[in-house]
Structures are given as C-alpha cells and as structure tokens.
BAMIRO-618385 format. One record per residue: y, z, x of N, C-alpha, C in turn; residue in three letters; residue number from 1. Coordinates in nm, 3 decimals. Layout:
// residues N
n_v Y	n_w Z	n_u X	ca_v Y	ca_w Z	ca_u X	c_v Y	c_w Z	c_u X	vexlum ALA	roba NUM
...
END
This chain:
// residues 157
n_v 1.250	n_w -0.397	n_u 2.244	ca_v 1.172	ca_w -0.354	ca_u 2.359	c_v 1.247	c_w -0.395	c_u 2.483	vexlum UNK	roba 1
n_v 1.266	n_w -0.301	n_u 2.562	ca_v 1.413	ca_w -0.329	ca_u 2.716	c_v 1.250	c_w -0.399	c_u 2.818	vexlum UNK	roba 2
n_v 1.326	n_w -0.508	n_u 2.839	ca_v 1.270	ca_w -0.589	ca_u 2.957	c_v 1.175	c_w -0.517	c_u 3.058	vexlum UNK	roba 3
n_v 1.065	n_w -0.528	n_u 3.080	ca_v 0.966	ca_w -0.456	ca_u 3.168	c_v 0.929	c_w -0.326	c_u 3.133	vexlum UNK	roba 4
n_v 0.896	n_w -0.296	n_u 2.980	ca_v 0.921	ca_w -0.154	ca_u 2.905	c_v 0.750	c_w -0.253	c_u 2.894	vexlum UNK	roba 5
n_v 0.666	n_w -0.154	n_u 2.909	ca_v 0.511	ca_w -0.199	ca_u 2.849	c_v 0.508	c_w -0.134	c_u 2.722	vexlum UNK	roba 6
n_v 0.574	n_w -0.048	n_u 2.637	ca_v 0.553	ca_w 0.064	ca_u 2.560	c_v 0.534	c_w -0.085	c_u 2.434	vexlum UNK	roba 7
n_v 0.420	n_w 0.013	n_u 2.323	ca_v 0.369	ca_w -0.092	ca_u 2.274	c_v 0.427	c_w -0.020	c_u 2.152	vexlum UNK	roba 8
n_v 0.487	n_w 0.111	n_u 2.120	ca_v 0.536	ca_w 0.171	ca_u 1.988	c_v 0.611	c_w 0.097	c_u 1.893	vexlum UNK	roba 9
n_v 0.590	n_w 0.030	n_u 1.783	ca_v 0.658	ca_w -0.058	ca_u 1.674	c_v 0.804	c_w 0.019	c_u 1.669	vexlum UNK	roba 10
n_v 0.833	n_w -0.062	n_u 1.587	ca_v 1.017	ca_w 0.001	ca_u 1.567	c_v 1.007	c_w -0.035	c_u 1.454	vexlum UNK	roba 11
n_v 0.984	n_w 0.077	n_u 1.339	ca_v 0.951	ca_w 0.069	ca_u 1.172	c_v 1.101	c_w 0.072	c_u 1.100	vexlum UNK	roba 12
n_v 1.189	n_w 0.075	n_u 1.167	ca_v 1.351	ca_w 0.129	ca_u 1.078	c_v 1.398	c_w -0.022	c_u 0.969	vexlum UNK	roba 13
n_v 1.309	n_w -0.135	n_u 1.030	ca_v 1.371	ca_w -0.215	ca_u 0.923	c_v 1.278	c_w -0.210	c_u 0.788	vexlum UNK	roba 14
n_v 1.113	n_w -0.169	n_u 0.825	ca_v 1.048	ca_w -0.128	ca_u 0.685	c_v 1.093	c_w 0.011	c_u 0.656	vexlum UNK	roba 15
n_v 1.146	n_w 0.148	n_u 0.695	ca_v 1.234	ca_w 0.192	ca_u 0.604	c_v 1.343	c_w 0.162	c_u 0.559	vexlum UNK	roba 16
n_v 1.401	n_w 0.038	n_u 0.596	ca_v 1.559	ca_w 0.058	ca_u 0.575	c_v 1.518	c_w -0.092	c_u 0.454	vexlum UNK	roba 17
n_v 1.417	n_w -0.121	n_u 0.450	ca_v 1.361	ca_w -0.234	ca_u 0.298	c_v 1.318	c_w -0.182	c_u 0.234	vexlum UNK	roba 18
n_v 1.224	n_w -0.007	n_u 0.239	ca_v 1.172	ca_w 0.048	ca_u 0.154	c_v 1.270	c_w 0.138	c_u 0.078	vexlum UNK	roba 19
n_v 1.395	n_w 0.178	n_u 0.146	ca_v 1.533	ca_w 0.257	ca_u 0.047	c_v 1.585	c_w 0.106	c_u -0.025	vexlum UNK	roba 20
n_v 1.605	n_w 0.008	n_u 0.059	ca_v 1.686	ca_w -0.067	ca_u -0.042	c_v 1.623	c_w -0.131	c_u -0.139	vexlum UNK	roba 21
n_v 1.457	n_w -0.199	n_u -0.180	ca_v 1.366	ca_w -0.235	ca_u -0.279	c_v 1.377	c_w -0.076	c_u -0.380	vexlum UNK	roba 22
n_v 1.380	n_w 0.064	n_u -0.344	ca_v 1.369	ca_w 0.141	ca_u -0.406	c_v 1.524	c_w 0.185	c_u -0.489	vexlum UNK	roba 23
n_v 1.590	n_w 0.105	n_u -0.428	ca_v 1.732	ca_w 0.169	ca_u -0.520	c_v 1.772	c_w 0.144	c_u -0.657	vexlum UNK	roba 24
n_v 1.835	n_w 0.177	n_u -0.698	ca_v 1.861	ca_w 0.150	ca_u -0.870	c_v 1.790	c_w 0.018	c_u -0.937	vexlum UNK	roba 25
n_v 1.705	n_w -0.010	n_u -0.906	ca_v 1.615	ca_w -0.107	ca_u -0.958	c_v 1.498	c_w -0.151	c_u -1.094	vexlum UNK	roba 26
n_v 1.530	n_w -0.033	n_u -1.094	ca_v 1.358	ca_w -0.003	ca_u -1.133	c_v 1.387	c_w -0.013	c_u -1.318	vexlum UNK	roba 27
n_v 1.323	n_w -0.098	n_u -1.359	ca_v 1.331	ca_w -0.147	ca_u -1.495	c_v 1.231	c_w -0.055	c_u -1.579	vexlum UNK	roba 28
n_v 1.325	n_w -0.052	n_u -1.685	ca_v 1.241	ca_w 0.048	ca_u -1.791	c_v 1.137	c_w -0.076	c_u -1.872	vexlum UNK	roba 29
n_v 1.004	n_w -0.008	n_u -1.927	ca_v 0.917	ca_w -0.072	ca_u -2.016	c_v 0.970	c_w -0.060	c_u -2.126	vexlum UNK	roba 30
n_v 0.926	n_w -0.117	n_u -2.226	ca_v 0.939	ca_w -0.079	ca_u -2.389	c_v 0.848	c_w 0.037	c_u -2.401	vexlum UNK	roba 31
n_v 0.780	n_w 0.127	n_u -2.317	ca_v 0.781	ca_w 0.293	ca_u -2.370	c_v 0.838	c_w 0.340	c_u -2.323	vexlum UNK	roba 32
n_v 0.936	n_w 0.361	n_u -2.229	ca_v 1.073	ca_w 0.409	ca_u -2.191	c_v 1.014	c_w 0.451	c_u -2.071	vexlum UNK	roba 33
n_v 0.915	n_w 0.450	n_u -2.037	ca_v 0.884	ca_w 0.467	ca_u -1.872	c_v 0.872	c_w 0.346	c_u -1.783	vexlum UNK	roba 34
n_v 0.972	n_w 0.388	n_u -1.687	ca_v 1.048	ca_w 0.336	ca_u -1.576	c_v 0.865	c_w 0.285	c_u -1.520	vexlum UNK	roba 35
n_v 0.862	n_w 0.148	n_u -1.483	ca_v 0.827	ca_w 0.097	ca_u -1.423	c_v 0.798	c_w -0.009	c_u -1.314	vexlum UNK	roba 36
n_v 0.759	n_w -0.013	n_u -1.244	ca_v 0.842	ca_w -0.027	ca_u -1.102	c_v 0.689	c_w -0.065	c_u -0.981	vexlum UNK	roba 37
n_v 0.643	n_w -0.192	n_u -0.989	ca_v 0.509	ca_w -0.197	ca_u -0.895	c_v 0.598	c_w -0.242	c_u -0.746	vexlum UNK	roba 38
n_v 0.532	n_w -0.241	n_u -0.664	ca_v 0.539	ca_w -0.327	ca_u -0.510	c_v 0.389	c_w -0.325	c_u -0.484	vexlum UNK	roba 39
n_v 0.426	n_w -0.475	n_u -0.467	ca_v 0.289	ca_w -0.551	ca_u -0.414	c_v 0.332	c_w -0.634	c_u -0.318	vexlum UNK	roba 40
n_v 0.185	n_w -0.667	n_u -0.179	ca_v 0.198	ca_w -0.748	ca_u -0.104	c_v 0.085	c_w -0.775	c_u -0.071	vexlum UNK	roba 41
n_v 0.089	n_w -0.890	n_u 0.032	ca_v -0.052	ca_w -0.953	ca_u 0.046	c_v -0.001	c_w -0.939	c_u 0.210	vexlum UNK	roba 42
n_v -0.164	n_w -0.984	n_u 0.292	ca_v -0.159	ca_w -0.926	ca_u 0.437	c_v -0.087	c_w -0.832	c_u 0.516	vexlum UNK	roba 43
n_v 0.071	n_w -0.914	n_u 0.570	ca_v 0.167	ca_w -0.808	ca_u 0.643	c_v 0.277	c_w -0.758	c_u 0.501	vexlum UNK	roba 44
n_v 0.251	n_w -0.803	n_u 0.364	ca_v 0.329	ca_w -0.770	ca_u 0.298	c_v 0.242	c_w -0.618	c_u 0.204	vexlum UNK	roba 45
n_v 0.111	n_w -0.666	n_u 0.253	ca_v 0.010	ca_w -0.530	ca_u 0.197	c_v 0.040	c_w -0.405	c_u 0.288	vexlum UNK	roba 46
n_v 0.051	n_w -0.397	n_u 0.422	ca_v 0.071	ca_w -0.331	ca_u 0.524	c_v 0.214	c_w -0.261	c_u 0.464	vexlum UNK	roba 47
n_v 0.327	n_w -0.365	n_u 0.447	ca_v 0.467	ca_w -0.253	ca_u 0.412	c_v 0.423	c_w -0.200	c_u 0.273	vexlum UNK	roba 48
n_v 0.353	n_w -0.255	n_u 0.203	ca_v 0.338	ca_w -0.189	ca_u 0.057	c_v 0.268	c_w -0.048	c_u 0.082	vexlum UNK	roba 49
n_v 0.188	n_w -0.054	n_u 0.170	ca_v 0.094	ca_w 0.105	ca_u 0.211	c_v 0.210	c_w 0.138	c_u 0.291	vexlum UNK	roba 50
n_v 0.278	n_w 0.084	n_u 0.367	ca_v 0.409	ca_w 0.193	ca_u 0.447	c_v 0.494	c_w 0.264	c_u 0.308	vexlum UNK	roba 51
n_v 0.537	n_w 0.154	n_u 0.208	ca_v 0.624	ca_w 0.225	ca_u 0.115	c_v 0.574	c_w 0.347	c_u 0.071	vexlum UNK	roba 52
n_v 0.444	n_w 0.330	n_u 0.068	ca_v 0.330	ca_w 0.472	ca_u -0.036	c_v 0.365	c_w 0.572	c_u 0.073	vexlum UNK	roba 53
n_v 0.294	n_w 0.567	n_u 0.203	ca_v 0.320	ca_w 0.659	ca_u 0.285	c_v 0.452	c_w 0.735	c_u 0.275	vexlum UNK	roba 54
n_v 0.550	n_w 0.653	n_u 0.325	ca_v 0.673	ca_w 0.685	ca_u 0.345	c_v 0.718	c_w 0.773	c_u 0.232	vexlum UNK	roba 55
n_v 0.689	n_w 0.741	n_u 0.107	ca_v 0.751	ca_w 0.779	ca_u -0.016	c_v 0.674	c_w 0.939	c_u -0.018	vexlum UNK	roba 56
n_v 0.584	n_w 0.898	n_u 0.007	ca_v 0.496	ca_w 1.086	ca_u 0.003	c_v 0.536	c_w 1.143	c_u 0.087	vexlum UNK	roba 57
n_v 0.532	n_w 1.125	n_u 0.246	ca_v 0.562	ca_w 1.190	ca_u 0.333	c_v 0.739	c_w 1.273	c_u 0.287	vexlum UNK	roba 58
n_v 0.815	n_w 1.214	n_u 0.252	ca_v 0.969	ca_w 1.247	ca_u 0.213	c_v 0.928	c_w 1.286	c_u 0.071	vexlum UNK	roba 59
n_v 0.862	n_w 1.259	n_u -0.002	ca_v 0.864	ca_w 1.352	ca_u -0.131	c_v 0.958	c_w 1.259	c_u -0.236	vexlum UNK	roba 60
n_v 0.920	n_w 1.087	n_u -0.199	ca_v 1.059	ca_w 1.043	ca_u -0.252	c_v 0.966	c_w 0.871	c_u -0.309	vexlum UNK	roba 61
n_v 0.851	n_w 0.878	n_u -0.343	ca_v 0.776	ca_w 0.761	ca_u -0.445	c_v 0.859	c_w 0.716	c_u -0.534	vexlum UNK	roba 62
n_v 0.914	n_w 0.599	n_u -0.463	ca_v 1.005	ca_w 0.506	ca_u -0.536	c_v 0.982	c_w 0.391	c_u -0.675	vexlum UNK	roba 63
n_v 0.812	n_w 0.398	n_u -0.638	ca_v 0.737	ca_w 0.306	ca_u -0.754	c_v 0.646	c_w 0.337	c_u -0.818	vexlum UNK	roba 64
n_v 0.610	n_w 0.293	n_u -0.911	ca_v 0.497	ca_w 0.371	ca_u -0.985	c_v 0.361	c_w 0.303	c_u -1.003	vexlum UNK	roba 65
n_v 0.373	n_w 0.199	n_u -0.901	ca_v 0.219	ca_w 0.116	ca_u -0.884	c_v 0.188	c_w 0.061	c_u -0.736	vexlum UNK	roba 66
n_v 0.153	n_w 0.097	n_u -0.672	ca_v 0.152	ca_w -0.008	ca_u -0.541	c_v 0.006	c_w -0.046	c_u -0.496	vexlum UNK	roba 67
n_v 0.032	n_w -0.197	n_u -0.516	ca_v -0.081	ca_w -0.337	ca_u -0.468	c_v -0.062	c_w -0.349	c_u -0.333	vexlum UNK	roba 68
n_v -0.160	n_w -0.350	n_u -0.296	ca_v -0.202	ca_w -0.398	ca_u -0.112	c_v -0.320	c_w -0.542	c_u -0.132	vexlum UNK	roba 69
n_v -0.301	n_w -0.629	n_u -0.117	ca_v -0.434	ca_w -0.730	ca_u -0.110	c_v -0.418	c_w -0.777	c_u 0.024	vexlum UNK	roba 70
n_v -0.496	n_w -0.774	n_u 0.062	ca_v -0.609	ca_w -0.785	ca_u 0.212	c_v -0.477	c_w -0.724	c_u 0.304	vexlum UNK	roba 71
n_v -0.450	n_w -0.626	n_u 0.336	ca_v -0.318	ca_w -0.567	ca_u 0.395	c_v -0.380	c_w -0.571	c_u 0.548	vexlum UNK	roba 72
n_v -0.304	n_w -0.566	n_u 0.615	ca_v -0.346	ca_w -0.565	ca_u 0.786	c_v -0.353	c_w -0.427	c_u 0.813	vexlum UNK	roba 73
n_v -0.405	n_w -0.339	n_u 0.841	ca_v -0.421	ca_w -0.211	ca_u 0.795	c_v -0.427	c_w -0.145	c_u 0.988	vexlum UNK	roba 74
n_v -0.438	n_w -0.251	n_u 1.055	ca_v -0.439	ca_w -0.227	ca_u 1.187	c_v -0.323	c_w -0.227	c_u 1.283	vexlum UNK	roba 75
n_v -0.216	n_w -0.298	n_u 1.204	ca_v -0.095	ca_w -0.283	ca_u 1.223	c_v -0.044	c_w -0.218	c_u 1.344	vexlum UNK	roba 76
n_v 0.092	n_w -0.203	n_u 1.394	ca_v 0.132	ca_w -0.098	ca_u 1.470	c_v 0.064	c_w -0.009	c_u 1.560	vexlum UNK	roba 77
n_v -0.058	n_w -0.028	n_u 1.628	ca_v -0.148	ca_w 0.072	ca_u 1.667	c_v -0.208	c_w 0.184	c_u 1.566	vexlum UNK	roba 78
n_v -0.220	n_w 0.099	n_u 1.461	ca_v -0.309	ca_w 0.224	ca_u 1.368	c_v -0.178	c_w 0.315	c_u 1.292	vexlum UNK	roba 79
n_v -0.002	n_w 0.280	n_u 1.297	ca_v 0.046	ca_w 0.411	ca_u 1.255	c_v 0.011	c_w 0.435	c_u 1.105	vexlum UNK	roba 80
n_v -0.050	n_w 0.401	n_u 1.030	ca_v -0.049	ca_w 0.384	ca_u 0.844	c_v -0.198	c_w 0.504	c_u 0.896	vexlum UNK	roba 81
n_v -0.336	n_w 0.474	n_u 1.009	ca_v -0.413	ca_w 0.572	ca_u 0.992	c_v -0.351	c_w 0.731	c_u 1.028	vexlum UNK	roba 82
n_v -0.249	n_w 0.731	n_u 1.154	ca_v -0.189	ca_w 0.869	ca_u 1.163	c_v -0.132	c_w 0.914	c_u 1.063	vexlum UNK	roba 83
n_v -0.014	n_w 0.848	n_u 0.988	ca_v 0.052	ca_w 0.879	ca_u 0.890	c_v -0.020	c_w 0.994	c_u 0.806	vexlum UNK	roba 84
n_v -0.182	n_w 0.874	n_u 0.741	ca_v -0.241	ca_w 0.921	ca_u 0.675	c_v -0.359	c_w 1.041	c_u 0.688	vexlum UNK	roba 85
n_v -0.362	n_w 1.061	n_u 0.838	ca_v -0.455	ca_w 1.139	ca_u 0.933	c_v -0.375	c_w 1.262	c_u 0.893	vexlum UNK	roba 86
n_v -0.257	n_w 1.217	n_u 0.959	ca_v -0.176	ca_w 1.380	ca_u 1.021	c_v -0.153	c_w 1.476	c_u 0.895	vexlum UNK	roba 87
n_v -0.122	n_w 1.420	n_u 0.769	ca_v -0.094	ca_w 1.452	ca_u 0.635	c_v -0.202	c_w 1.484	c_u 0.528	vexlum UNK	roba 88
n_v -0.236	n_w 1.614	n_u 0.464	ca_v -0.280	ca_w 1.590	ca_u 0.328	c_v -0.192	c_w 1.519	c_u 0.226	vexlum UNK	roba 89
n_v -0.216	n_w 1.374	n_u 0.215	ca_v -0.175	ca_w 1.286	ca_u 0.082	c_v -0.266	c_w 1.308	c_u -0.044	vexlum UNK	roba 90
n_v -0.231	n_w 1.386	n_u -0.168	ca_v -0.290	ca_w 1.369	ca_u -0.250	c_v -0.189	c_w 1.315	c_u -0.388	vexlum UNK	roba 91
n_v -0.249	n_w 1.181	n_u -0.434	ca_v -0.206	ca_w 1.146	ca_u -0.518	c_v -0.231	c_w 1.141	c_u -0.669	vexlum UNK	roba 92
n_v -0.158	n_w 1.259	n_u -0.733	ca_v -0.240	ca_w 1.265	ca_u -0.864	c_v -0.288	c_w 1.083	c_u -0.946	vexlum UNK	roba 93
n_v -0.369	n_w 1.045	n_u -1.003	ca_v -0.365	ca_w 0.950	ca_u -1.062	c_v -0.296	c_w 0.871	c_u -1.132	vexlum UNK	roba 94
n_v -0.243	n_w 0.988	n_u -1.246	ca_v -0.111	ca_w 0.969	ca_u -1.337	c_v -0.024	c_w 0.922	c_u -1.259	vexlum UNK	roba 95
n_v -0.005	n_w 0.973	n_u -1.172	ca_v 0.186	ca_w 0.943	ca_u -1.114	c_v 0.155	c_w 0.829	c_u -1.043	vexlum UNK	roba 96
n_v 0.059	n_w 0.789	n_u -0.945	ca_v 0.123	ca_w 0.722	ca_u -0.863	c_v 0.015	c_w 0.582	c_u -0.805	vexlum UNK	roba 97
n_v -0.048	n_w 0.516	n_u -0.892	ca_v -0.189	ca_w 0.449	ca_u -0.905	c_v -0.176	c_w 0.316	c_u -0.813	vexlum UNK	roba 98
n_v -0.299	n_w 0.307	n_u -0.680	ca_v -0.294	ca_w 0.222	ca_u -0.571	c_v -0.386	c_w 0.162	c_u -0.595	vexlum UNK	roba 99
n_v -0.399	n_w 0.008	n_u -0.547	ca_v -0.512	ca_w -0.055	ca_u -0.594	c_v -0.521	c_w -0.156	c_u -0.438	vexlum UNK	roba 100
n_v -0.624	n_w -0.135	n_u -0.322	ca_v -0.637	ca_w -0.203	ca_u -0.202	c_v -0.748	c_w -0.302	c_u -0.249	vexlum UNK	roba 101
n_v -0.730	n_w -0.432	n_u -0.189	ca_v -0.833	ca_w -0.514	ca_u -0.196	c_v -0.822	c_w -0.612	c_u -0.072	vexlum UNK	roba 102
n_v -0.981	n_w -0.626	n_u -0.060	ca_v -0.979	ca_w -0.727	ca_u 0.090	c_v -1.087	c_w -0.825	c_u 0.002	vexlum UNK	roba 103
n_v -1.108	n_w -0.959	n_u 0.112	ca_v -1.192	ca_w -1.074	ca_u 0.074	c_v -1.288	c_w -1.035	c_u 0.199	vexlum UNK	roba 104
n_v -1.362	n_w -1.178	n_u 0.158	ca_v -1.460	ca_w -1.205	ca_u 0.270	c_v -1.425	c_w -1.203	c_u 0.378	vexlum UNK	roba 105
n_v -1.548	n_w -1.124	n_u 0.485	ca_v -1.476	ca_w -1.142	ca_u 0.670	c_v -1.391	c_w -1.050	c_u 0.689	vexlum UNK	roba 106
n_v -1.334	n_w -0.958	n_u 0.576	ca_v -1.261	ca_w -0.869	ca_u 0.618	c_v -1.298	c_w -0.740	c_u 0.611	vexlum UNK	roba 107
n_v -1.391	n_w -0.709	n_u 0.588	ca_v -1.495	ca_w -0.547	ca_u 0.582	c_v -1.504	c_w -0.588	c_u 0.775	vexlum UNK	roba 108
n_v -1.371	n_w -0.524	n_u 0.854	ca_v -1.379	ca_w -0.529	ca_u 0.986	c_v -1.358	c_w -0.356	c_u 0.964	vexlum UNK	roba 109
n_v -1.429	n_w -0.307	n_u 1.119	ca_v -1.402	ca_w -0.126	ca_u 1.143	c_v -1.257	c_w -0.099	c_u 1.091	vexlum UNK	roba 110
n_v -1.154	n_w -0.191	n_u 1.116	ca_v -1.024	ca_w -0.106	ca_u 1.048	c_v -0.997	c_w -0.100	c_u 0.907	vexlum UNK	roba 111
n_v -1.035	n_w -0.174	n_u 0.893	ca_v -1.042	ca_w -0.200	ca_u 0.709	c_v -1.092	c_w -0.092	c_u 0.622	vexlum UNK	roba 112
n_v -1.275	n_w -0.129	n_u 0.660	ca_v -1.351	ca_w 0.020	ca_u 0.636	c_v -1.329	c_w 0.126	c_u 0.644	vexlum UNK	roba 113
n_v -1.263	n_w 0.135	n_u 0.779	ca_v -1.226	ca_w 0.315	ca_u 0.772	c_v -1.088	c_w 0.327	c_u 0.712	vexlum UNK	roba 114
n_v -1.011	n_w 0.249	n_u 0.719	ca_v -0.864	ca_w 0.261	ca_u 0.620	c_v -0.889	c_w 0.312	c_u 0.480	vexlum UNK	roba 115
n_v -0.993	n_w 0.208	n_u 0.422	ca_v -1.043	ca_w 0.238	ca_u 0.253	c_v -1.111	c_w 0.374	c_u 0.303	vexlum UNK	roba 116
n_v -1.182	n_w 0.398	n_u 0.340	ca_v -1.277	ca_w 0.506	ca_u 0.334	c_v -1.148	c_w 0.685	c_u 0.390	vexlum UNK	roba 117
n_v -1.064	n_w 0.623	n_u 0.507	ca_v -0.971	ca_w 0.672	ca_u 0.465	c_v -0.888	c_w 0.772	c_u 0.362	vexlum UNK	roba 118
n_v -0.828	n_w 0.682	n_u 0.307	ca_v -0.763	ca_w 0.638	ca_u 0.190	c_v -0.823	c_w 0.698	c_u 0.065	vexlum UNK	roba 119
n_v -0.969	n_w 0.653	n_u 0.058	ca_v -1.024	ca_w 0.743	ca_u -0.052	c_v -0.987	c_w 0.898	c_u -0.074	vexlum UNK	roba 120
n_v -1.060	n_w 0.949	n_u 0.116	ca_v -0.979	ca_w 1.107	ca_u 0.099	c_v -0.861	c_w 1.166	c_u 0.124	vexlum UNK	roba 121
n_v -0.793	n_w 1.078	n_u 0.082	ca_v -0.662	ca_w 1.131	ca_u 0.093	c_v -0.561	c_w 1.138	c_u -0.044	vexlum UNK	roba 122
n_v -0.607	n_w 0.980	n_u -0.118	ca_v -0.550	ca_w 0.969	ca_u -0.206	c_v -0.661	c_w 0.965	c_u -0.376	vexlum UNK	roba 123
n_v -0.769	n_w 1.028	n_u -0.352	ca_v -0.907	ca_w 1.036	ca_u -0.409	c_v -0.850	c_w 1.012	c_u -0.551	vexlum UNK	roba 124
n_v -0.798	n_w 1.047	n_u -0.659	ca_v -0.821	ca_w 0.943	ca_u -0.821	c_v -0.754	c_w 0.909	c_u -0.865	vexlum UNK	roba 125
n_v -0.637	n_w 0.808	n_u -0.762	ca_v -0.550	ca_w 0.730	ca_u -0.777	c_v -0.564	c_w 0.599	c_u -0.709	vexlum UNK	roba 126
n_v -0.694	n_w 0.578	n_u -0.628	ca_v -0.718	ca_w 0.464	ca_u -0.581	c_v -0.830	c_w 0.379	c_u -0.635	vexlum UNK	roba 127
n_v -0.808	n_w 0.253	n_u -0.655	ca_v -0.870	ca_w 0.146	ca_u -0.701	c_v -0.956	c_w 0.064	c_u -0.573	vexlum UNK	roba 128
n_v -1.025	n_w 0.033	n_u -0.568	ca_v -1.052	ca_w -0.046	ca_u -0.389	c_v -1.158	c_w -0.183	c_u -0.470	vexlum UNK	roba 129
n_v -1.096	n_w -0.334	n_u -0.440	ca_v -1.170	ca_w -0.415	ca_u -0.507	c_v -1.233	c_w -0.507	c_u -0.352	vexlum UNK	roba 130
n_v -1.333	n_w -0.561	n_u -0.350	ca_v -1.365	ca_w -0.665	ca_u -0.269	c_v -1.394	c_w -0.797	c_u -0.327	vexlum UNK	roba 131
n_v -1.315	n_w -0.879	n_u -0.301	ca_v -1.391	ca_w -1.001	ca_u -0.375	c_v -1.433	c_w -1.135	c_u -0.235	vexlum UNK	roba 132
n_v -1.539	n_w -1.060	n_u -0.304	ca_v -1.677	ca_w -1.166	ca_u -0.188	c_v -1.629	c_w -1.256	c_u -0.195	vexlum UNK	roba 133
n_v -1.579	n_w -1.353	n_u -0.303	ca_v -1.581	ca_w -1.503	ca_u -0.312	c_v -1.422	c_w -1.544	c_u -0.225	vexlum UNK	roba 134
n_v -1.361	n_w -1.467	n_u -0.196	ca_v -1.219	ca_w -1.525	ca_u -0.147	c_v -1.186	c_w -1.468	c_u 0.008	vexlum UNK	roba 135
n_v -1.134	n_w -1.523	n_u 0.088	ca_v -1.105	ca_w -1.558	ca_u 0.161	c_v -0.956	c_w -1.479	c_u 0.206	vexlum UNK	roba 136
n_v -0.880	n_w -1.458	n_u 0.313	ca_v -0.798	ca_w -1.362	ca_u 0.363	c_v -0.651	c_w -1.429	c_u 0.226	vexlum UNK	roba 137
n_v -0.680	n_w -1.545	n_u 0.219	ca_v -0.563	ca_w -1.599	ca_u 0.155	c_v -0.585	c_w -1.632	c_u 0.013	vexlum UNK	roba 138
n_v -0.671	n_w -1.594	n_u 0.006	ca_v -0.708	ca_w -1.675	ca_u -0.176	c_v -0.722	c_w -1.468	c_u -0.250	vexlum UNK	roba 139
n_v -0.707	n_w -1.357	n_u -0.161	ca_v -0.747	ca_w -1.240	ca_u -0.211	c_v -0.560	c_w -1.200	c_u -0.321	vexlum UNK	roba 140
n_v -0.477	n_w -1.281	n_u -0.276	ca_v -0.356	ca_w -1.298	ca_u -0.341	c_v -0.335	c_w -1.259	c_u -0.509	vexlum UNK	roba 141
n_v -0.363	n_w -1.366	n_u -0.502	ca_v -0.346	ca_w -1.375	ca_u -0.718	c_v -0.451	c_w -1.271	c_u -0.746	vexlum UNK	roba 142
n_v -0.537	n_w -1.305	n_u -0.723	ca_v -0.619	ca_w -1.215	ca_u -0.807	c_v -0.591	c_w -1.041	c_u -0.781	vexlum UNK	roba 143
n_v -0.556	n_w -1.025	n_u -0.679	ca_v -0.527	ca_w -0.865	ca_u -0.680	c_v -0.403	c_w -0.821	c_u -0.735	vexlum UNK	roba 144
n_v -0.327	n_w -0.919	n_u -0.699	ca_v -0.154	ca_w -0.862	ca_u -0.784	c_v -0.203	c_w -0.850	c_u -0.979	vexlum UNK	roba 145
n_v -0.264	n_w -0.978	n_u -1.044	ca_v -0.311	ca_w -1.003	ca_u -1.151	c_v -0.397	c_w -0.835	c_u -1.168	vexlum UNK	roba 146
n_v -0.501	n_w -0.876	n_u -1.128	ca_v -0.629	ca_w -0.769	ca_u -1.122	c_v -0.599	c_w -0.616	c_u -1.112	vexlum UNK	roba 147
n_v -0.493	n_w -0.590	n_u -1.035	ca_v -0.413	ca_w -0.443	ca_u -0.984	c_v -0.316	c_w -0.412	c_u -1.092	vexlum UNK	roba 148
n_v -0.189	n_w -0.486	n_u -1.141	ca_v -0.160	ca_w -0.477	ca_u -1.243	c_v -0.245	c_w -0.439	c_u -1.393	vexlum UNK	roba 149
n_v -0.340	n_w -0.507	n_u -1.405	ca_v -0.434	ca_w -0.475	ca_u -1.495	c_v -0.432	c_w -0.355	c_u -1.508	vexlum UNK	roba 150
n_v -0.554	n_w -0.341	n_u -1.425	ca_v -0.623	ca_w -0.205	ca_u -1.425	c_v -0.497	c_w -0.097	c_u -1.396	vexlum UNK	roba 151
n_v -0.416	n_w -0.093	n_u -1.292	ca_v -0.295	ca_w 0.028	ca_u -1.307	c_v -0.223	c_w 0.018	c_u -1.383	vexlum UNK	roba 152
n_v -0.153	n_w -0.039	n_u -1.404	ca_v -0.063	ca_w -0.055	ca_u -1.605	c_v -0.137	c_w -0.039	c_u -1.743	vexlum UNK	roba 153
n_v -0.271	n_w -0.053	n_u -1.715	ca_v -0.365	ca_w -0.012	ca_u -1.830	c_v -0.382	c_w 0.109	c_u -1.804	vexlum UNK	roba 154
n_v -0.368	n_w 0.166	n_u -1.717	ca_v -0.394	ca_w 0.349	ca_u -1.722	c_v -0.252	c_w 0.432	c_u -1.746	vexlum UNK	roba 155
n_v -0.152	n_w 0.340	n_u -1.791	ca_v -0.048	ca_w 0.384	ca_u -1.783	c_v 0.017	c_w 0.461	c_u -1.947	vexlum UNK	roba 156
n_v -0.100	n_w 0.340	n_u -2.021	ca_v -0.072	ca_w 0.349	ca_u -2.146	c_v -0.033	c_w 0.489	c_u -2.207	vexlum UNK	roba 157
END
C-alpha cells in the first residue's frame, strides 16, 4: 500500500501464489488409487482454505479433493470470498469436491451466517456446515479437521 493511498483493496497474489504451490505435484495417492489431497485451516487459515475452493473453481483448476474451513474469518478482505462467491454460479457436485465449514460459540456473527447460508446456494450437496456450541473460536480446531475428514473421506468410499 504507497504511503497516503487510503485504498483498503487486499493484495491476494501471495494466497494465489501458496494456492499453485500447496497444489503442485503433491497430492498422494490412497490405497484405492484415488488421489487424495484435503486442505484444511482454522480462522485466517480457514479463510485461504475457502480462497483455495474459490480460486480453484473460478479457473476450472480444484487442486484438492476435500477442503476444511473451521471457524474461517469469512469477513476477510472486505467481503472478497462473498463477491467471489456472489459474482459466480459455484456449483459443486458432491462427488468431486466435498467442503465441510464449521464455527464455535460467539461466532453465528451477520458474516458468518450469511457466508454459510451463502455457501449453501452456491455449493448446495457438497457442503457439510457443523456448529459446535461447546467450543470456542480456538478449541473449533481438532474437532473439525478430525470431524471433516470423517464425514468427507467417508463419502469418498
């Protein structure tokens, strides 16, 4: 940002330029021979995990085949993850490409809500959405990477 510039526009080139290089020849095969490949993050690491999803649809180029968000900052950047997802029909078949968002307590805030609610129509039967009342912005961690894995690698079968 140049000195006395008020402009408040993020500068996203280093979360694409982490989302080509996490996506490059990486991606480990299962013992059923399908390539599997999650990204997960928690708060600002939930936020790039919904940038990777975005990004990867928008280019036609879904680098992973599971992506975890737990309690993601979803307000980010001036909202760009709601334009992304505004400006675009995202539809994510289930099979291919299975998302699982979860927030804790205190965090059902207007951006949150309308992100999931969002999110539902955009990416409608490939999304998972968990709340767990009992935890807290930092304790929503383990249990969603654990919990998200579950349930999306069990539909994988």
């Amino acid at each position: 940002e140049a000195e006395g510039d008020d402009s408040r526009e993020p500068d996203l080139r280093d979360a694409k330029s982490a989302t080509t290089t996490l996506a490059g020849d990486h991606t480990p095969a299962s013992p059923l021979g399908k390539p599997r490949c999650a990204i997960a993050g928690h708060s600002f690491g939930g936020y790039f995990t919904l940038f990777a999803l975005q990004h990867g649809l928008l280019y036609d180029d879904v680098p992973f085949t599971t992506f975890i968000a737990a309690s993601p900052v979803v307000d980010y950047a001036q909202g760009a993850l709601f334009d992304t997802m505004e400006g675009r029909s995202l539809k994510i078949p289930s099979d291919t490409v299975p998302v699982f968002i979860s927030h804790g307590r205190g965090e059902d805030d207007p951006a949150m809500v309308s992100y999931v609610e969002l999110a539902h129509r955009c990416i409608r039967t490939g999304l998972v959405e968990r709340h767990y009342a009992a935890a807290d912005h930092m304790g929503t961690a383990l249990p969603s990477f654990t919990d998200g894995l579950k349930k999306l690698w069990g539909r994988m079968r």
